[in-house]
VOKE-607160 format. One record per residue: x, y, z of N, C-alpha, C, O in turn. Coordinates in steps of 0.2 Angstrom, whole numbers, plus 2048, in hexadecimal, padded with zeros to 3 digits. Each point is the difference from the previous one (the first is absolute). Example, Ala and Ser with C-alpha at 12.3 -4.5 7.8 and 13.67 -1.06 7.14 Angstrom:
8427E48277FC8068008048068008057FF803
7F98067F98048068017FC805803803806801
REM end
This chain:
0C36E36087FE7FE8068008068057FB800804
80B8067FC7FF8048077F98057F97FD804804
8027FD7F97F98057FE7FB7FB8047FB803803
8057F57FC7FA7FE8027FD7FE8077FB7FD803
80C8068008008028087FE8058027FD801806
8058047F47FD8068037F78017FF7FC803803
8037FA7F77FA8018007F87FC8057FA802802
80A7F87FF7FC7FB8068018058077FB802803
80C8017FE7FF8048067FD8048017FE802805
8018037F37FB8067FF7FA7FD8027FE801805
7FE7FC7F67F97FB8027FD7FF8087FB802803
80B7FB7FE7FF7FF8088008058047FA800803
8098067FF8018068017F68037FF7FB801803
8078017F77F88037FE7FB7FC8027FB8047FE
8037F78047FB7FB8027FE7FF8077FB7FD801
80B8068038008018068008088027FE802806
8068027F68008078047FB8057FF7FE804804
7FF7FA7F57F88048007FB8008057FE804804
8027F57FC7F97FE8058038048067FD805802
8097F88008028038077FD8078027FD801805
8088057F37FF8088007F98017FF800806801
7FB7F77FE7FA8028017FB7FD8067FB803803
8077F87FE7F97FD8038038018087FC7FE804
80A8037FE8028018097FE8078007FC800804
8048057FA8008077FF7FE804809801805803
7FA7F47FE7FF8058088047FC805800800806
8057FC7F78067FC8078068027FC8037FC7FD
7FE80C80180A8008008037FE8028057FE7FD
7FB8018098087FB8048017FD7FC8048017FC
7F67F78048027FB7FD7FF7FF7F88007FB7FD
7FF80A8008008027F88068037FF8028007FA
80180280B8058047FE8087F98008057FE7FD
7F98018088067FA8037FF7FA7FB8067FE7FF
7F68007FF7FC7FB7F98068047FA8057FE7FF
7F98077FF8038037F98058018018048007FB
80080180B80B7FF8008007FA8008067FE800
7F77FF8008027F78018007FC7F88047FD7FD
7F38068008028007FA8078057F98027FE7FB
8008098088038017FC8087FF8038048007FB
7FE7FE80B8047FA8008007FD7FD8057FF7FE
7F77FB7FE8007F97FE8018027F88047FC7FC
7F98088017FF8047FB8088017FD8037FE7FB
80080680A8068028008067FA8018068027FF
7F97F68048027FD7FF8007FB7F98047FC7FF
7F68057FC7FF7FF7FC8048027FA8027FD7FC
80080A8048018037FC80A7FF8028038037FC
8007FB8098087FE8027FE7F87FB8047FE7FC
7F87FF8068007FB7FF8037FD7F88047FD7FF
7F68077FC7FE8027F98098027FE8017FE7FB
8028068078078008018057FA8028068007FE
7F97FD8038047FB8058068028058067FF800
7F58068058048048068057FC8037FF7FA800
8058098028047FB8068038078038048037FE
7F87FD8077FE8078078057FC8048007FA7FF
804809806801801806802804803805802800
7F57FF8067FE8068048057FD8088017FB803
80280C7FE8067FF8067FC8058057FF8067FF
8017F78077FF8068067FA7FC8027FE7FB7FE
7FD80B8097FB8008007FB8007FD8038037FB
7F77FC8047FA8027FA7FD8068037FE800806
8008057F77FE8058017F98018057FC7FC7FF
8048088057FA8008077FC8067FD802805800
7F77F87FF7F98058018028058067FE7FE806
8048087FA7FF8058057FF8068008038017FB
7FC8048078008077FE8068048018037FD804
8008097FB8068028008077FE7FC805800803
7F97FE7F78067FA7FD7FF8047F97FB8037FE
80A7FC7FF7FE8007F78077FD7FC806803800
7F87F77FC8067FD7FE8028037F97FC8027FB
80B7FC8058018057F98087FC7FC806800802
7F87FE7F98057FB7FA8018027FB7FC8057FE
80A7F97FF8058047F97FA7FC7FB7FD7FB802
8028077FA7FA8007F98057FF7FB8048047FE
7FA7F57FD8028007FB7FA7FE7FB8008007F9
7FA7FE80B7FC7FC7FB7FA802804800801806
7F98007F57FA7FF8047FF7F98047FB7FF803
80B7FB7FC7FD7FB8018057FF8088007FA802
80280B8008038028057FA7FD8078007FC804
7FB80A7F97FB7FF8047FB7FA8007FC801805
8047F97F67FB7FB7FF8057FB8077FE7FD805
80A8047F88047FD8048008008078017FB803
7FD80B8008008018077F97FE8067FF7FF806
7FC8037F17F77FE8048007FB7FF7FA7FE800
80A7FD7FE7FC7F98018047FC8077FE7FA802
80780C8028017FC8047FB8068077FF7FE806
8018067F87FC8068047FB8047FD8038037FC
7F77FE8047FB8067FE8008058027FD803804
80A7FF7F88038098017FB8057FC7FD7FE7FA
80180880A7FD8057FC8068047FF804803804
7FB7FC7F48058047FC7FE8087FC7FB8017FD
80A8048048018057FC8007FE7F88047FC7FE
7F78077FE8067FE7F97FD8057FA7FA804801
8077FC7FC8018067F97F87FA7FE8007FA801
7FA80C7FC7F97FF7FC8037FA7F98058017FD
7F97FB8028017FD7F97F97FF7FB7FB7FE803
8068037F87FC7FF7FA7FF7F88028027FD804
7F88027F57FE7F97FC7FF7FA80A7FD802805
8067F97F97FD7FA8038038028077FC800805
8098027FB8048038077FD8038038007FD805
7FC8097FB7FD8068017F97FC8027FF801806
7FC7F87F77FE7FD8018017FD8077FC802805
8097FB7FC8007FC8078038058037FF800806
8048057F98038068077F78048027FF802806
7FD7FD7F57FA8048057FC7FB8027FE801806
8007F97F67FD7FB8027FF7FB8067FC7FD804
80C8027FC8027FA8048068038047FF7FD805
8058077FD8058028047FF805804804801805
7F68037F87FD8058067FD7FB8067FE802805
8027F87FA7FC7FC8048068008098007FE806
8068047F58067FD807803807802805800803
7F88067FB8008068038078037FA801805802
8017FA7FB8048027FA7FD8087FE7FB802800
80B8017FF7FF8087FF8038017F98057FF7FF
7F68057FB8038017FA8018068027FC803804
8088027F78048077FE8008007F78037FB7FD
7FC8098028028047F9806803801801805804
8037F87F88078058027FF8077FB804805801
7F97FB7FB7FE8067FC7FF8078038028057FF
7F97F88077FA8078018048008078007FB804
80380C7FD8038048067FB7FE8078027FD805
7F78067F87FB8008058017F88047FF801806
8017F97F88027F88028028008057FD7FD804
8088057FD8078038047FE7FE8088017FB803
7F980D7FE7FF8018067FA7FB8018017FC805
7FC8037F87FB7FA8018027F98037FE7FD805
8078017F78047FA7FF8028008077FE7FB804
80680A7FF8058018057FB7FF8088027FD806
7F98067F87FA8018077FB7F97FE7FB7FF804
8067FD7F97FE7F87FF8057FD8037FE7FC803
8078057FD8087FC8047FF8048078037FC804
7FB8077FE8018028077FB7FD8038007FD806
7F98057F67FB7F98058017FD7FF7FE7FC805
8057FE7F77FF7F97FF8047FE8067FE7FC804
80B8067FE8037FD8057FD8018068027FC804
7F88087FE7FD8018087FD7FA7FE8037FC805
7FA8017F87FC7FC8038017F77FE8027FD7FB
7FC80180C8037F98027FE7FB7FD8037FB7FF
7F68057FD7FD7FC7FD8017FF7F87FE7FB7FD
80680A8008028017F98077FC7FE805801803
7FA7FA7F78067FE7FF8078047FF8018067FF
8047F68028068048008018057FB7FC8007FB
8098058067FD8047FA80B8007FC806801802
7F87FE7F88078007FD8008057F97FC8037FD
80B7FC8038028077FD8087FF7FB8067FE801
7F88057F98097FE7FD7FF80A8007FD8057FF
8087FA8038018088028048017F97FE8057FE
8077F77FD8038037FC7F98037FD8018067FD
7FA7F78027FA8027FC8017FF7F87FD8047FB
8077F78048037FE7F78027F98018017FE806
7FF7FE7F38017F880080A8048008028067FF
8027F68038078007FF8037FC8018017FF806
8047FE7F58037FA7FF8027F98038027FA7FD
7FE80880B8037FC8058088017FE8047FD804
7FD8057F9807801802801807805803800806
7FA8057F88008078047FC8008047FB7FC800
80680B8087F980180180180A7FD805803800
7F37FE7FF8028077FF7FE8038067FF7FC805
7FF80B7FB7FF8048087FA7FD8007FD7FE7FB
80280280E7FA8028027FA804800801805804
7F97F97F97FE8088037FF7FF8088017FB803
7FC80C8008017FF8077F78018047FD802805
8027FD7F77F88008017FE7F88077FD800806
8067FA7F67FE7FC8068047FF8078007FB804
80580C7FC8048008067FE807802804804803
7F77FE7FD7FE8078037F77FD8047FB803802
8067F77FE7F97FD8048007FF8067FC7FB801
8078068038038018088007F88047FF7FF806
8027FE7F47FF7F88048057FC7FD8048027FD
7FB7F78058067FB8008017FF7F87FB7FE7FD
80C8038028017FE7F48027F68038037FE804
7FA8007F78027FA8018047FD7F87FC7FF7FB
80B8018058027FD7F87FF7FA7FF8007FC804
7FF8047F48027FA7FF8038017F98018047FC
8017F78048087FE7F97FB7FB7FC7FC7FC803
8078057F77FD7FC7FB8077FF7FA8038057FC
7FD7F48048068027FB7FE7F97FA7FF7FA801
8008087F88007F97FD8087FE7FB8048047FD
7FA7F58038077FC7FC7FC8027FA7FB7FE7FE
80C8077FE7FF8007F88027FB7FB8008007FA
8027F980B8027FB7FB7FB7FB7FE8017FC7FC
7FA8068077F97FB7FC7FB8047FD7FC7FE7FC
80480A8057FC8067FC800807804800801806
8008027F68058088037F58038007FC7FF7FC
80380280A7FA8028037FF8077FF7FA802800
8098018018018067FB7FB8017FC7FF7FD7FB
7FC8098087F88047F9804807800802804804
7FF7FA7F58018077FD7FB8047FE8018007F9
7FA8038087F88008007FF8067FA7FB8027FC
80C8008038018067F78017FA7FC7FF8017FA
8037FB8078017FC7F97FC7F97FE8017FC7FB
7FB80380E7FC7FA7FE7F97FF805801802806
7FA7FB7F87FA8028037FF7F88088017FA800
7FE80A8037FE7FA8047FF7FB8008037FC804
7F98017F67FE7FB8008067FC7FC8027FA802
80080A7F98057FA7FD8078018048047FC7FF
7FC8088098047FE8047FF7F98038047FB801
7F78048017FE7F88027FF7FA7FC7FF7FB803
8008067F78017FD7F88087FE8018037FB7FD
8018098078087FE7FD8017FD8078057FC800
7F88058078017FC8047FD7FB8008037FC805
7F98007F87FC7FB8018057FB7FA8007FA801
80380A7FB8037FC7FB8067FF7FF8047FE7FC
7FE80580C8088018027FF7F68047FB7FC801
80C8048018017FB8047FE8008077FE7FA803
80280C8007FE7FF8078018088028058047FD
7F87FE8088038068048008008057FB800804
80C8018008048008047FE8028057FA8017FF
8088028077FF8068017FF7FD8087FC7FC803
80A80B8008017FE8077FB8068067FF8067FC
7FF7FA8097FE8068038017FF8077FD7FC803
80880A8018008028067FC8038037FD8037FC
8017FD80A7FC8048038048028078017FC805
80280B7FA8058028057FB8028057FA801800
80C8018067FD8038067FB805801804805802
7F77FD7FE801808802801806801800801807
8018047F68038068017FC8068007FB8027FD
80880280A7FB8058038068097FD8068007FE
7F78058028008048018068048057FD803805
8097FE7FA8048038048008058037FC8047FC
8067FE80A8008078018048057FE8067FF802
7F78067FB8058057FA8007FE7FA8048037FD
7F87F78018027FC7FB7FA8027F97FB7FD800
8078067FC7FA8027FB7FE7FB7FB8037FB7FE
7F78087FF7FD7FA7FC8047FB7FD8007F9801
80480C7FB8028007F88087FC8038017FB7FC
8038068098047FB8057FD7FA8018027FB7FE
7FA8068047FD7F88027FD7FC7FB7FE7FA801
80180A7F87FC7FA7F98097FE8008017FA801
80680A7FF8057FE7FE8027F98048027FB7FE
7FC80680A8027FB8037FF7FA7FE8047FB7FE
7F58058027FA7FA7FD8037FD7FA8007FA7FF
80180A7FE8048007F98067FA8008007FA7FE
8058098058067FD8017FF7F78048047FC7FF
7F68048058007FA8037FD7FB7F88037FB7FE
7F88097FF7FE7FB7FB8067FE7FA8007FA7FE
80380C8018057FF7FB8027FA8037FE7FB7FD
8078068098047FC8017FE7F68018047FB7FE
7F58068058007FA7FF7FE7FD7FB8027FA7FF
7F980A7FC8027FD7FA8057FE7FA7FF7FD7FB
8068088088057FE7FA8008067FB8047FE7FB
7F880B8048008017FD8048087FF7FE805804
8047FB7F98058078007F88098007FA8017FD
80A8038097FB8067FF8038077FD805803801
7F57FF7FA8008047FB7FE8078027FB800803
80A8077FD7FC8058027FB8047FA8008067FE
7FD7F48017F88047FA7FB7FE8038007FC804
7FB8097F97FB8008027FC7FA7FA8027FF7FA
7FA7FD8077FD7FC7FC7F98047FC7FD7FD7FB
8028078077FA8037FC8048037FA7FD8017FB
80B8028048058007FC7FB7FD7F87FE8037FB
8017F78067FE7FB7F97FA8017FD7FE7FD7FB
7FC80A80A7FA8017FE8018057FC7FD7FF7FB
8068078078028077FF8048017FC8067FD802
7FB8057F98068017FB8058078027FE8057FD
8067FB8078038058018018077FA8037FF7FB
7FB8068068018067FD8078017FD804800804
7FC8027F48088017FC8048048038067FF800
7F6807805804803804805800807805803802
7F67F68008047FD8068057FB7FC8057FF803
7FB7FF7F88047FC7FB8048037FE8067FE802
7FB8067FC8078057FC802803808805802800
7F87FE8048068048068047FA802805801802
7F87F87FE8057FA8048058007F8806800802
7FA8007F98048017FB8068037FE8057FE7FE
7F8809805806804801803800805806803800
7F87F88098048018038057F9800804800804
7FA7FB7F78047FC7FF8048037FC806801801
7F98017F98048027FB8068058028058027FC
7F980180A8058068048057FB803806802801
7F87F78028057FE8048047FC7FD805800803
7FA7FD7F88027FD7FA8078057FD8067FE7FF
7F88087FF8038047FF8068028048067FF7FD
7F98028098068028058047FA801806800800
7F67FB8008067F98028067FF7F98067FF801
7F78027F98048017FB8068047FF8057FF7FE
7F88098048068078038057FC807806800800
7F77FE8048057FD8048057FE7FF806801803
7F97F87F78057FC7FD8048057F98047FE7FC
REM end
């Protein structure tokens, strides 16, 4: 039943958003406000296909310029969850196969920004794409998982400090899901997207709560890398999850044997002395 939801939703979807992306071409307003409405309903399709049970707490996010909202990441499906209630344009890591497909096809339609986390060069490009997109008033909101890693919903890892150096308003938001109907969790080393939503579709339901906190502006004397921690601290706590002093890119990079053997030996030194003590 939920594959054959998704597939009617897919159908419908593609029977309306082609014609749309080609044949408005000289009316963007209204081509453009047409295509967030369909990958909203798209992305309600795919909660559906799930057997979501969403609820979103706070105000609903405002179209405006000088803003950039930013949530703990556990799952790519963080972001279907949040654009079915909002057409956020999303930062997010290049993907291969069918994913890669709708990230150039259909997502660039809602202003969505990809990166290679590979290539250094990304970086600076990436970064001067995030600074025009908040000037300007007519671009969908623009969102950001700052840890830049899926991670468990139990933890949060650091921040990078990238979408708190854009001189404008961070706006959080908390995402937290109930593990007791299916742990949402993509572990993207050990399992392919796809059959991450093969186990959601086959789970019982997903859960899954979202706050949408205050506002938070840029203190004075208050540095970047201060203020991801603040932001940090608010989502932790309303979500319920404990925060971790690692970097989450930790899981892509295999630390060097030699940064290895010096944490080794200074355990093994402290280990040592507390033994002579006794």
């Amino acid at each position: 039943m939920e594959s054959l939801t998704l597939a009617i939703g897919w159908l419908a979807f593609f029977a309306a958003f082609f014609p749309v992306h080609f044949l408005l071409k000289g009316q963007d307003k209204l081509r453009s406000k047409i295509e967030r409405k369909l990958v909203e309903m798209m992305c309600s399709v795919f909660v559906a296909s799930w057997t979501g049970v969403i609820k979103y707490h706070g105000p609903r996010p405002s179209t405006r310029p000088h803003q950039v909202f930013v949530a703990n990441h556990t799952s790519m499906i963080d972001f279907i969850i949040l654009e079915q209630m909002t057409a956020f344009a999303v930062i997010m890591q290049k993907h291969p196969g069918w994913v890669g497909f709708i990230q150039k096809t259909i997502l660039e339609s809602v202003g969505c920004i990809w990166f290679n986390r590979n290539d250094l060069r990304d970086r600076e490009v990436t970064a001067r794409k995030l600074r025009d997109h908040v000037q300007q008033p007519d671009k969908n909101p623009l969102l950001i998982f700052p840890e830049g890693t899926c991670v468990n919903n139990q933890y949060t890892v650091m921040f990078k400090k990238g979408a708190f150096e854009l001189g404008c308003a961070v706006c959080p938001i908390a995402i937290k899901y109930n593990k007791i109907f299916v742990d949402a969790f993509w572990n993207s080393k050990k399992q392919s997207f796809t059959m991450h939503l093969v186990r959601l579709m086959t789970s019982w339901a997903v859960v899954c709560d979202v706050w949408y906190l205050p506002p938070q502006y840029l203190r004075e004397g208050e540095t970047a890398i201060a203020f991801a921690e603040r932001v940090r601290d608010m989502i932790a706590a309303r979500a319920g999850l404990k925060k971790v002093p690692w970097d989450g890119y930790l899981k892509h990079n295999r630390p060097s044997p030699k940064h290895t053997e010096e944490k080794q030996r200074i355990f093994a030194e402290s280990v040592l002395m507390r033994l002579e003590e006794k």
